[in-house]
C-alpha positions in Angstrom: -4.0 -15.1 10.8 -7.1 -14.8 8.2 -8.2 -11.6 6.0 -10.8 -10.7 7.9 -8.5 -9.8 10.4 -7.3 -6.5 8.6 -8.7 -3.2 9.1 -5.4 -1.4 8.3 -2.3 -2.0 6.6 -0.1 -4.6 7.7 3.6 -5.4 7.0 5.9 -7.9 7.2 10.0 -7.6 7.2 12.8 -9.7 8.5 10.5 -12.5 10.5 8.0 -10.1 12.0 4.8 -8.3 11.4 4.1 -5.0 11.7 0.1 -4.6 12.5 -1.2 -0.8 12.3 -3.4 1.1 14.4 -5.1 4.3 14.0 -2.9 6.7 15.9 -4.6 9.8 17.9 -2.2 12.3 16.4 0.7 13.0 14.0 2.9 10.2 13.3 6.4 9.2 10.9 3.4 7.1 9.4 0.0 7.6 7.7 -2.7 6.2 5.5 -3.8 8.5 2.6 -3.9 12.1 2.4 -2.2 14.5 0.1 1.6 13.8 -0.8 4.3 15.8 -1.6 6.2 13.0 -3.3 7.1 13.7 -7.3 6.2 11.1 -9.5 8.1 11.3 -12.6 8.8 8.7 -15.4 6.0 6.7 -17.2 3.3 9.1 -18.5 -0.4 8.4 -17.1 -3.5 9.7 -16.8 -5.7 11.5 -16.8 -6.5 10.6 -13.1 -3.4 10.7 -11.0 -2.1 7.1 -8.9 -3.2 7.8 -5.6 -1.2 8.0 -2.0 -2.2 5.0 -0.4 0.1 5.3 2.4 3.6 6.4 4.0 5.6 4.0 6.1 8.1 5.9 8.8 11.5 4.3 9.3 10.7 4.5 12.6 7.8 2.4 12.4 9.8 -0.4 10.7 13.2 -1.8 10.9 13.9 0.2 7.9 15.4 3.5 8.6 18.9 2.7 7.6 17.2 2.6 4.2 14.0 4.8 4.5 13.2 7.9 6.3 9.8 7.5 4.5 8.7 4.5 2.4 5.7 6.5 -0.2 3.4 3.7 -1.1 1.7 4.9 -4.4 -1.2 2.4 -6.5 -3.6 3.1 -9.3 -6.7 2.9 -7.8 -8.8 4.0 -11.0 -6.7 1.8 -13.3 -8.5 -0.9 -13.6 -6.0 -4.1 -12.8 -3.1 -2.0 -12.2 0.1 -2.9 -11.2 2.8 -0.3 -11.7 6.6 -0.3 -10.4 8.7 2.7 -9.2 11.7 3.7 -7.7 12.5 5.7 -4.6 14.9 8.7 -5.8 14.8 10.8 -2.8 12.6 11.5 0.0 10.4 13.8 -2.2 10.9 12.1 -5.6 10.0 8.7 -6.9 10.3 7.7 -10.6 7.5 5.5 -12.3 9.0 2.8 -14.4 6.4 0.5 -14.9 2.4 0.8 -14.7 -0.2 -1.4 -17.0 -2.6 0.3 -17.8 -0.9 3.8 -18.5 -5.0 5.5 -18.7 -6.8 5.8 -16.1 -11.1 4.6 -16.2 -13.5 7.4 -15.1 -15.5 5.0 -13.2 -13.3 3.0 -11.9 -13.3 1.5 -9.1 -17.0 3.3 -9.0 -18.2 6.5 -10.3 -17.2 10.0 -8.3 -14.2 8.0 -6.8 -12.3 10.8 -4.7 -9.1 11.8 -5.7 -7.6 11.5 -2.2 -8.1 9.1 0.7 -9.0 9.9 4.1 -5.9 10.8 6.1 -5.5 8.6 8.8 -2.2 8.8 11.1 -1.0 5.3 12.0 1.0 3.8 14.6 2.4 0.7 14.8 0.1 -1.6 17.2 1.5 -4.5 17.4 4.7 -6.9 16.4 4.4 -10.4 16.4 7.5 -13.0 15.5 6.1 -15.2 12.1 7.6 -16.4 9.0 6.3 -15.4 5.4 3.8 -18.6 5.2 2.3 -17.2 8.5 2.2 -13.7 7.2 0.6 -14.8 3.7 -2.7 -16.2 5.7 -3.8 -12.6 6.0 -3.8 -12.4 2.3 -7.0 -13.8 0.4 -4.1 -14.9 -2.4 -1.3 -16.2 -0.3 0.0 -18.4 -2.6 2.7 -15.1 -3.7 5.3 -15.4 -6.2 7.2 -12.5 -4.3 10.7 -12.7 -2.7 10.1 -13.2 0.8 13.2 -11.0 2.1 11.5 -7.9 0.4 9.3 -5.6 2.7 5.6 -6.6 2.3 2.6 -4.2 2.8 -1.1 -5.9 3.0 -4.0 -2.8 2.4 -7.0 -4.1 3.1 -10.6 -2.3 2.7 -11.4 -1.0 5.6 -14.9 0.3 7.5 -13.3 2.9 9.6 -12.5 5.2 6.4 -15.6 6.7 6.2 -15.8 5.1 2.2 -15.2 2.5 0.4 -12.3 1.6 -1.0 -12.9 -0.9 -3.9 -16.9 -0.1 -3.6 -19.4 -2.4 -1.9 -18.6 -6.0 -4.2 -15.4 -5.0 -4.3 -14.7 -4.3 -0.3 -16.9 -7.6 0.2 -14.7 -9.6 -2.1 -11.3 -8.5 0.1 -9.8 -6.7 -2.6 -6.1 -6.1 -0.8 -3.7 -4.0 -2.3 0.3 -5.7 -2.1 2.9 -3.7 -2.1 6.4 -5.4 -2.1 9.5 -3.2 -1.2 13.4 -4.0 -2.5 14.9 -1.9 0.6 18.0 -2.2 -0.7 17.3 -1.3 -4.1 14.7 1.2 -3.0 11.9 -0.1 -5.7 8.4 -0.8 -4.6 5.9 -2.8 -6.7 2.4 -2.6 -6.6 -0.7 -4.8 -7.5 -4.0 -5.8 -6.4 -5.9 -9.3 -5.5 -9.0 -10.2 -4.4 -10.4 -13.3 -2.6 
């Protein structure tokens, strides 16, 4: 497994990976697009966090826990990493996010407020440990609790822009989510090779 071998998100949970696909209709999941998810909790601003994805419990072995799994991240804050917690399928509650202001030109100048909505399907499943799984980060070497739901979002071409703009899309800036299913918080930050 390498990096370059992203063009969507990937996941990992329970001894498996989840790779996505761009899916030819609706699906339980998507990448970007509007949300109708709340976020409440930690005042920001002025830009708002962007929807970077939604995971469907159908998708992953997490419905028991999830219908949806909103995956929220600061895009124009520069070095953001934020925390929040899943209240309902509608609500989530910010409790943590450095820096609280957004940068106007950050990650480059007339970034959009929404990313392209793309529905996603779940292409393929493949058996690995963590270890295995961390190759497809350009930072494997995580201090993150391995039994926790991990989300890799790499740049990608096929989104019509760029994501971290052209040094930063070259560089493999990922975006990591991790997920406490149990506990229903996600946390956020970002790395690049």
């Amino acid at each position: 497994m390498n990096p370059d071998d992203l063009i969507l998100p990937a996941a990992f949970y329970d001894s498996c990976a989840y790779f996505f696909e761009r899916a030819d209709r609706w699906s339980a999941s998507r990448f970007g697009g509007p949300s109708d998810v709340t976020i409440s909790g930690v005042k920001h601003g002025p830009r708002r966090l962007h929807h970077i994805a939604t995971l469907g419990g159908k998708d992953l072995p997490i419905g028991k826990f999830f219908l949806w799994l909103p995956l929220f991240y600061g895009l124009a804050y520069t070095g953001c990493t934020l925390q929040y917690r899943k209240l309902s399928t509608s609500s989530v509650e910010l409790f943590e996010l450095e820096p609280t202001k957004s940068t106007e030109d950050f990650p480059y100048r007339d970034y959009p407020p929404l990313l392209p909505y793309l529905p996603l399907r779940v292409a393929k499943i493949e058996r690995c440990d963590f270890r295995e799984f961390s190759e497809l980060s350009c930072q494997p070497n995580w201090d993150i609790d391995a039994s926790s739901l991990i989300v890799l979002v790499p740049p990608s071409p096929i989104l019509g822009m760029s994501l971290w703009g052209p040094s930063g899309d070259a560089e493999c800036s990922q975006i990591v989510f991790e997920c406490d299913v149990f506990k229903g918080v996600i946390k956020a930050f970002s790395q690049c090779g």
